[in-house]
C-alpha positions in Angstrom: 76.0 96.3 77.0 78.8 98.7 76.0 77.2 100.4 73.5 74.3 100.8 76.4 77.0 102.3 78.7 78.4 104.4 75.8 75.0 106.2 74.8 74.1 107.1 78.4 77.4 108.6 78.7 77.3 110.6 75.6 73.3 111.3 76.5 74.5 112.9 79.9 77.3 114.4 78.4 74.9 116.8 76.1 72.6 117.1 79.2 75.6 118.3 81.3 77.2 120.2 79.1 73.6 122.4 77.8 73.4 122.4 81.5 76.5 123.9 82.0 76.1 126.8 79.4 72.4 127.3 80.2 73.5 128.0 83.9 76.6 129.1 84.0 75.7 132.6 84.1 73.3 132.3 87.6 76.4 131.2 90.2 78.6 133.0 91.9 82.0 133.8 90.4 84.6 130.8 90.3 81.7 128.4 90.7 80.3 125.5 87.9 77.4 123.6 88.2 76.8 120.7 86.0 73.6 118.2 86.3 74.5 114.5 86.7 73.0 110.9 87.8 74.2 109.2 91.1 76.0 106.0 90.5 77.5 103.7 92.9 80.3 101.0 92.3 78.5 97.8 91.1 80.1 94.8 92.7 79.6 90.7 90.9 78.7 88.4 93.3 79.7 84.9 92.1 80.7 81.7 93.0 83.6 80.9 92.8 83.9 77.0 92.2 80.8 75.5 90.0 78.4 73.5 91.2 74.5 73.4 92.3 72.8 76.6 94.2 70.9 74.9 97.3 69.5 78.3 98.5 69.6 82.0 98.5 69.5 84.1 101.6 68.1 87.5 99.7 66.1 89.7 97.9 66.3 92.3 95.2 66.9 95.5 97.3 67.8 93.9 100.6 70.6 96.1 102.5 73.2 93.3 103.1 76.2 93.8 105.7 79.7 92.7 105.0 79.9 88.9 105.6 76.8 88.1 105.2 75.9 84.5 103.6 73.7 85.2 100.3 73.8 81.6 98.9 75.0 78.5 99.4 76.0 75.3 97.1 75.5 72.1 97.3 78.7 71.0 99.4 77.7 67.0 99.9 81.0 66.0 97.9 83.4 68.6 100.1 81.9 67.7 102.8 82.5 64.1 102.5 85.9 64.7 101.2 87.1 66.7 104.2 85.6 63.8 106.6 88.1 61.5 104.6 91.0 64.1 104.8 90.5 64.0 108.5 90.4 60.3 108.7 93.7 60.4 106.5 95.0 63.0 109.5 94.2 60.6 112.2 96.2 57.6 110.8 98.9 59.8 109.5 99.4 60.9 113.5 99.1 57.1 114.6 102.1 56.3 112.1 104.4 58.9 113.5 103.9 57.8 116.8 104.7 54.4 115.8 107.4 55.7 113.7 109.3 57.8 116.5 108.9 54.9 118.7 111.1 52.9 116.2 113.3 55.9 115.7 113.9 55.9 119.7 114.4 52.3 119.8 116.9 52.0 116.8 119.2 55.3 118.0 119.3 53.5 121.2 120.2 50.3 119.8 123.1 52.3 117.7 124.4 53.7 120.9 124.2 50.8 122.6 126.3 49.3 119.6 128.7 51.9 119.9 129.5 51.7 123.4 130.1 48.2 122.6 132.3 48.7 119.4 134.5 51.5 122.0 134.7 48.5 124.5 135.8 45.7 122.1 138.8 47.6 121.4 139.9 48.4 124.6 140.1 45.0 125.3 141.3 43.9 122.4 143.9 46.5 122.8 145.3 45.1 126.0 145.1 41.5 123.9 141.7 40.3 126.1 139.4 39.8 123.1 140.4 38.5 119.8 140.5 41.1 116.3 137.4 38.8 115.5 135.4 40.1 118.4 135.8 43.7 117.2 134.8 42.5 114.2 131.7 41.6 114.7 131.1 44.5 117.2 131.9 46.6 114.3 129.2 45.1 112.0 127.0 45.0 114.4 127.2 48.8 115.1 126.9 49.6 111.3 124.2 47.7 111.2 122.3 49.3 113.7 123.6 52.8 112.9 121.8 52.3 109.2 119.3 51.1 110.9 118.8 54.2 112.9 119.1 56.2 109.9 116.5 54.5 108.2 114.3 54.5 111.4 115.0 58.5 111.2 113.9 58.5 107.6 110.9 56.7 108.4 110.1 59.4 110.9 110.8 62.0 108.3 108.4 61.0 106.1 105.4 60.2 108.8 105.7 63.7 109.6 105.5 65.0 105.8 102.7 63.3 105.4 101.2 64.5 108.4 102.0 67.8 107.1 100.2 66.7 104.3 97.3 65.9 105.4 96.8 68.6 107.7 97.3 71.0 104.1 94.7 68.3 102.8 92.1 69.6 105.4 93.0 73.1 105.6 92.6 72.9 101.3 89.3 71.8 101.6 87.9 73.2 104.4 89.0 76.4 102.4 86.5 75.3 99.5 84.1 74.2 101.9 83.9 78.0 103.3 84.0 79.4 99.8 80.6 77.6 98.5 78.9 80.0 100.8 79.1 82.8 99.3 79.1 86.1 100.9 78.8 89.8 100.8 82.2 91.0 100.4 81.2 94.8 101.9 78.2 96.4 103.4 75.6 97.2 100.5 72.3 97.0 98.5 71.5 94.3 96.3 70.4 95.3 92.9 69.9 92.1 90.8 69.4 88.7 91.6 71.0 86.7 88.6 70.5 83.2 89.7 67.9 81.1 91.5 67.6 78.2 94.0 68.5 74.8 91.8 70.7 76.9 89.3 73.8 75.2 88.5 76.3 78.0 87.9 80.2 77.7 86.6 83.1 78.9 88.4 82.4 82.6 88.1 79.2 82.4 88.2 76.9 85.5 89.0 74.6 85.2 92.1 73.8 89.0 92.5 75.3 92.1 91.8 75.9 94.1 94.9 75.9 98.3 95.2 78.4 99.4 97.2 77.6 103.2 98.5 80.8 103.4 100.4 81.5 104.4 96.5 78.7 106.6 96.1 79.7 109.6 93.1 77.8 111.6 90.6 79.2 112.4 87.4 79.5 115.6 85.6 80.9 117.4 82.5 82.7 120.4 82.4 84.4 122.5 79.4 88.0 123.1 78.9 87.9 126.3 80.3 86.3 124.9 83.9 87.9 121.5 83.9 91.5 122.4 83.4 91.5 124.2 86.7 90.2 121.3 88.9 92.2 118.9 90.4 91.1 115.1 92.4 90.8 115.8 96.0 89.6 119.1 95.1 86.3 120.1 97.2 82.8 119.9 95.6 79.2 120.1 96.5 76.2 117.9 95.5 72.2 118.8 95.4 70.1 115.9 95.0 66.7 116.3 93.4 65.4 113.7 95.9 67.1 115.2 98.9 65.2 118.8 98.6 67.5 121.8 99.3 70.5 119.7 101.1 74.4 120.5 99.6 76.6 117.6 99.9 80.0 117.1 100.9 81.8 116.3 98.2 85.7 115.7 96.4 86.7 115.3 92.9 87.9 111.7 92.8 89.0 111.3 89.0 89.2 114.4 86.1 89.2 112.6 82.7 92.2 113.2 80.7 90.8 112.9 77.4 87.9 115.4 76.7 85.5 115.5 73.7 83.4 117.6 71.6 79.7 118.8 73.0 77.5 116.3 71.6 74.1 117.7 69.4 71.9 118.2 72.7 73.5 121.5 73.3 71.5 124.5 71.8 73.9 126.4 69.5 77.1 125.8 66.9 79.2 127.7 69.2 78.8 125.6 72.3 78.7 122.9 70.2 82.5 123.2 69.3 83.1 123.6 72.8 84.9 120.4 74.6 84.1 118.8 77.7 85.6 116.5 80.2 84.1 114.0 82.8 84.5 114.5 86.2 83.5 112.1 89.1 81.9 113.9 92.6 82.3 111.5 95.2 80.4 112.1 97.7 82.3 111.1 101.6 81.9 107.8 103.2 80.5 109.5 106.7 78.2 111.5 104.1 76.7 108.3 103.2 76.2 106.7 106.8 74.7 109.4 108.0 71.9 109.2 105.5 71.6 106.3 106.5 70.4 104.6 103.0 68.8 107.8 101.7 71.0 107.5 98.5 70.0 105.5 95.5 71.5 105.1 92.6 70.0 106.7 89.5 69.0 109.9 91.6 69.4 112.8 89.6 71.4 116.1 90.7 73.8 119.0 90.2 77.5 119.2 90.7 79.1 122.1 92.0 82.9 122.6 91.6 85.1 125.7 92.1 87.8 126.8 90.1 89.1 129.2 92.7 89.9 127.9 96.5 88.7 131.1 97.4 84.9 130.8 95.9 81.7 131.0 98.1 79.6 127.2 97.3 76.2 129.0 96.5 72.9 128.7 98.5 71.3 125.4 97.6 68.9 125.9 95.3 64.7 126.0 96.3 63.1 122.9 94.7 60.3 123.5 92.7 56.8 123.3 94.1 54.3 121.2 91.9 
């Protein structure tokens, strides 16, 4: 696959750049034109825990919108797992009920105790109880003071587990939602990777997904045209497909590195020539308003202009067969 992607780069790269020479003479001053292929950012769609595909909502082409289910796996074992997480939730509640019951009934007892304990010595400070009574009134409060603390504890930990269980649900109801998968943005499937029955890995393709939000065309430029454009600088697009229609367009990414004019070109001297790639991204609105007229693989010319001040040319007259 990359040395796929590198040949059709350098193959376009000659085809721009004997493009570029051949034509460079028929624009208006300050203006390039370089011929390119449409290509739109290609999204993975894949599951993302592994397991068995019970069906698949779509087709090769289908226009998808963002959210949409495309497939769903075989969710039996979440699905009983989150019934018993639930369940789990339930009696966890029912024990901290019971537990703050306890807690209420032991604080009380302490404070009972206490009032007692303050009592005792009162009296037995005035000589009406013996130092034995406080005594035991004294035991008897730290007993039930510990006890309360425990009680408390008790409580404590009810609630934690609550807390727990309530994560338990919220966990697998989680994975639950993630084995259907969906389209992450509006789109265009291009490939359908895996069929009803499949049983995939975590990571797993489904489909992969065009995205033409990120719709750009990509062009090569020498030296002498690229070292004057910058990214967010204005171009203009004519699609083969779309007749004599120029489209909005901005330079989204100049590359840094550049690199000789492959063999395609027609002569030594424009073969020593270097070019650089340049992305044409054509603007979202663009793109809804043609309302899925864009395909990726169309074919096209980039215009750019190395002065602010240029005139874009007329679009060019396609040719009648």
């Amino acid at each position: 696959m990359v040395f796929g992607c590198a040949a059709l780069v350098g193959g376009l790269c000659g085809a721009g750049a004997w493009y570029y020479f051949a034509h460079k003479n028929d624009l208006p001053p300050n203006i390039a034109v370089s011929n390119g292929r449409l290509e739109m950012t290609r999204l993975d769609i894949a599951v993302k825990y592994p397991g068995r595909i019970t069906d698949i909502t779509f087709h090769e082409g289908d226009h998808v919108q963002a959210g949409q289910p495309l497939a769903y796996e075989d969710n039996a074992e979440i699905t009983a797992q989150l019934a018993g997480a639930r369940a789990n939730f339930l009696q966890a509640q029912e024990t901290v009920s019971r537990a703050k019951a306890e807690q209420a009934a032991a604080q009380a007892a302490a404070t009972l105790a206490s009032q007692e304990l303050r009592h005792a010595r009162q009296m037995a400070a005035q000589h009406l109880v013996s130092d034995m009574e406080v005594q035991e009134r004294q035991t008897a409060y730290t007993t039930r003071t510990l006890s309360a603390q425990a009680a408390e504890h008790a409580a404590a930990s009810a609630q934690a587990a609550t807390t727990a269980a309530a994560s338990q649900i919220d966990r697998l109801q989680t994975v639950l939602n993630d084995m259907t998968v969906k389209a992450p943005v509006s789109g265009q499937i291009e490939y359908k990777v895996a069929e009803r029955g499949a049983v995939l890995a975590g990571g797993g393709r489904v489909a992969s997904l065009l995205d033409p939000s990120d719709t750009y065309l990509t062009v090569f430029f020498p030296s002498e045209t690229a070292g004057k454009l910058h990214v967010g600088d204005e171009a203009r697009i004519q699609l083969d497909a779309l007749g004599t229609s120029l489209l909005p367009a901005r330079i989204s990414f100049v590359s840094p590195e550049a690199q000789f004019t492959p063999k395609y070109v027609e002569t030594a001297t424009e073969r020593e020539k270097l070019v650089y790639r340049i992305k044409l991204q054509i603007m979202p609105d663009t793109v809804a308003k043609l309302g899925g007229a864009l395909k990726a693989g169309m074919t096209g010319e980039g215009y750019v202009r190395t002065s602010p001040s240029a005139q874009w040319p007329a679009p060019k007259q396609q040719e009648q067969d």
